[in-house]
C-alpha positions, 0 to 999 in steps of 0.5 A, spaced: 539 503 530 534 504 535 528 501 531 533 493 531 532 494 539 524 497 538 522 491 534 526 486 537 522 487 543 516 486 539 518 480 535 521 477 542 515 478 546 511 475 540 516 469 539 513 467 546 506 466 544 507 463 538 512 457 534 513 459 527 510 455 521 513 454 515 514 459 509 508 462 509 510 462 502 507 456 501 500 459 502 497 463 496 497 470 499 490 473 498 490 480 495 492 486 500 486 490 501 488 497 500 490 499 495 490 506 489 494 530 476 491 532 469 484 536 471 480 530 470 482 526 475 482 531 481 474 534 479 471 536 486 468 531 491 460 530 491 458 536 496 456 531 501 461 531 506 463 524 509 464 529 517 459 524 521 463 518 519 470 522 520 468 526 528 468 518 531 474 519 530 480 521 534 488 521 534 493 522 538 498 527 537 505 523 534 511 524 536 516 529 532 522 524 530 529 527 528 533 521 527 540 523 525 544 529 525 547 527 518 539 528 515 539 535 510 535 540 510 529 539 504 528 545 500 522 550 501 517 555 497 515 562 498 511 560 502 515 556 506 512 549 505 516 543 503 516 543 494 515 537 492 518 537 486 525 537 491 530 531 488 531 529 495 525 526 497 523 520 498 515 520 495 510 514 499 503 514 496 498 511 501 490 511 500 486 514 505 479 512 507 474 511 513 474 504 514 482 504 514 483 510 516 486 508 523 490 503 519 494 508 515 495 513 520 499 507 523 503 506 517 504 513 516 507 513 525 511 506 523 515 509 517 516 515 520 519 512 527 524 508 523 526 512 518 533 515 519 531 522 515 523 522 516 523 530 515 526 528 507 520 524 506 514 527 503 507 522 503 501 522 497 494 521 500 490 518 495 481 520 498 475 519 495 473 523 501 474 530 503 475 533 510 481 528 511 487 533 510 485 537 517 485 530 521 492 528 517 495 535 521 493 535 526 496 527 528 502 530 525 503 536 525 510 536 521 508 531 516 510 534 509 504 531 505 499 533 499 491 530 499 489 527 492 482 527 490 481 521 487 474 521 483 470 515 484 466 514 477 473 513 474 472 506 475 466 505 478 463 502 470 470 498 470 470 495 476 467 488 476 464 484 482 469 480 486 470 474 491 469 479 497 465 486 496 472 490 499 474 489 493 470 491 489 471 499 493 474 505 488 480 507 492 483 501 491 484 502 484 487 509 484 494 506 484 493 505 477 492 512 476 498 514 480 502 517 474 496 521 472 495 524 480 502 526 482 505 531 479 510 531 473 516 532 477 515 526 482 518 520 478 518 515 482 514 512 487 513 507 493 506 505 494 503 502 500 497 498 502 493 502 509 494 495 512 502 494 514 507 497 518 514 498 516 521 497 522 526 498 517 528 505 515 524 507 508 529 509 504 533 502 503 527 500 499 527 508 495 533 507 493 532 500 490 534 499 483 529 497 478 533 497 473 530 496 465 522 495 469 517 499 471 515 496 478 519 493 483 516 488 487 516 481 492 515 476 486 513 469 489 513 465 484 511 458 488 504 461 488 499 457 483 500 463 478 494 459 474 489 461 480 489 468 479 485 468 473 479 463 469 479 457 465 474 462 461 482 465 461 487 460 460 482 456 454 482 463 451 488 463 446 487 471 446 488 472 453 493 467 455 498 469 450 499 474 453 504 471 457 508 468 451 515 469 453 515 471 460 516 468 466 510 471 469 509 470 478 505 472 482 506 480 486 502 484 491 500 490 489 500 492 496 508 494 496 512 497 490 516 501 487 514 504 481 518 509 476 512 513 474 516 517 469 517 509 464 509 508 466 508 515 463 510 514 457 509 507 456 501 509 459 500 503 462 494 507 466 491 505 458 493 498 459 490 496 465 484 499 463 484 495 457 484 489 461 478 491 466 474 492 460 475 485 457 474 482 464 467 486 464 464 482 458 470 475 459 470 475 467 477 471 466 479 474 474 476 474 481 481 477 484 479 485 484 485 490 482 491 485 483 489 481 476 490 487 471 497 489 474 499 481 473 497 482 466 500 487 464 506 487 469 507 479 472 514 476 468 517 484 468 518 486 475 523 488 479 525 483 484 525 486 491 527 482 497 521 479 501 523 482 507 519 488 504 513 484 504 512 480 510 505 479 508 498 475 509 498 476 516 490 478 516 490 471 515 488 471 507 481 469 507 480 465 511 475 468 517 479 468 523 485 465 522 492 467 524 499 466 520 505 467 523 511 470 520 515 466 514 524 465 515 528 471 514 529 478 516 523 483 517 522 490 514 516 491 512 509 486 516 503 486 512 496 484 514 493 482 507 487 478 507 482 479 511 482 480 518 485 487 520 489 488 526 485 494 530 478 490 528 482 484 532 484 487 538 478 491 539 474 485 539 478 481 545 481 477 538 488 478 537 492 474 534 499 473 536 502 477 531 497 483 532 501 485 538 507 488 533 501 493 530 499 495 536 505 500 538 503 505 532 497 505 533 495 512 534 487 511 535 483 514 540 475 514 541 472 523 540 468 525 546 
């Protein structure tokens, strides 16, 4: 229990600088920024290599963790690589892009340091950029990990202009097509956003059960469901029956478990897709990637606790400000909105709560 004692230390010394708010609950949570294996989806990138963008950046080695002497070996190929067909691992899909890089790298150090078995979890790097693969090595030289090339023009004529253009980027929406992307033998899936870290040992949320549903997520139904789409929506009788017979919440899509054999073979990709569609002629959303997923998604979700998604601590959209962390217990902190904790920190701008982003913080600038 090594990271209760880690982080303790972390969340005291920010209770020091800060007195807790009510429930951040109680402010309607932006949508998380980051989101998101037939041939068609894995076509090779444009032949102009992001490497200019990439060479500003440099990260130190991470620490190899072996956290408990009870971790079983994971099974190896031929070529003695881990297959990521093996049931014993635990899958984590997380995008990978310039703007965010050094957020994702941080997510990757933070669930390795907290997992009891890190060598049983293998990650899925979603790009839209090559040349990733040789800098993911070299910060963790151990890692087990596949890049996956997500074509940007998949999307591009779906996708819609939104209230912040970082919305409105490609790679958020590859998320949706996780089930296409992975190989058929990966059957279940935890998603996580580029702009979080995690404090607790990743295999309690793995092992959460979905029961009849798709996905598992924090719900937040005290938010203003209604907020999330147009009246050009709710006046549309089409539209708003979609919600007929469910109890639809609010969930972000920056943390959650998915069962990618139930999406599959219902094809929620097609459904999703359906919705963006209709949103290009109807603009019934505002909100980027996130409103298709309550569409088809709100009033079927599995409850996961709010622990595991400790979110809006980005400040939400409101340039600037900080947010503290809502009652109860923590296992997963999570930027959404729009301040990042590695642009507040560089600029001598911290808020409180930064601090605990900052140990897993690999970045360092090239020379």
């Amino acid at each position: 229990m090594l990271w209760i004692m880690r982080f303790s230390g972390f969340f005291s010394a920010a209770m020091v600088m800060i007195v807790l708010s009510p429930s951040l609950q109680s402010f309607p949570p932006a949508e998380a920024i980051r989101s998101s294996h037939l041939d068609n989806y894995l076509r090779l990138p444009s032949p102009v290599s992001p490497v200019d963008s990439l060479n500003r950046f440099s990260f130190r080695k991470a620490s190899v963790f072996r956290n408990a002497v009870e971790c079983g070996s994971t099974a190896y190929t031929i070529t003695g690589e881990t297959s990521v067909c093996d049931p014993s691992l635990v899958h984590v899909a997380i995008t990978l892009d310039v703007e965010y890089l050094r957020g994702s790298i941080a997510a990757v150090h933070s669930i390795l340091q907290h997992s009891m078995c890190p060598e049983s979890i293998f990650f899925h790097f979603l790009v839209s950029e090559t040349d990733m693969e040789t800098l993911v090595r070299s910060t963790f030289p151990q890692l087990k990990f596949k890049v996956y090339y997500f074509d940007p023009n998949i999307v591009r004529s779906r996708i819609s202009t939104s209230v912040r253009q970082a919305l409105e980027q490609p790679l958020n929406y590859a998320r949706n097509y996780l089930a296409d992307l992975l190989e058929p033998c990966v059957r279940r899936v935890i998603y996580l956003d580029s702009d979080l870290v995690v404090v607790d040992d990743i295999a309690k949320l793995w092992t959460t059960s979905l029961g009849s549903r798709t996905i598992g997520a924090p719900e937040y139904c005290h938010a203003n469901f209604s907020k999330y789409f147009t009246a050009a929506f709710w006046n549309d009788k089409r539209f708003a029956g979609t919600f007929n017979g469910r109890k639809p919440c609010y969930f972000n899509t920056g943390v959650m478990v998915i069962d990618l054999k139930k999406w599959r073979r219902v094809g929620y990709t097609k459904r999703i897709e359906r919705w963006m569609e209709i949103q290009k002629s109807h603009r019934i959303y505002e909100l980027g990637s996130l409103p298709p997923f309550l569409l088809v998604f709100a009033g079927h979700v599995a409850p996961i606790g709010h622990r595991w998604n400790q979110h809006g601590l980005g400040g939400d959209n409101v340039r600037g400000s900080c947010r503290d962390l809502h009652p109860g217990p923590v296992s997963l902190l999570h930027w959404s909105g729009s301040g990042k904790p590695w642009f507040r920190l560089d600029s001598k701008r911290p808020c409180p709560l930064d601090a605990l982003w900052a140990p897993f913080d690999l970045y360092g600038h090239s020379h």
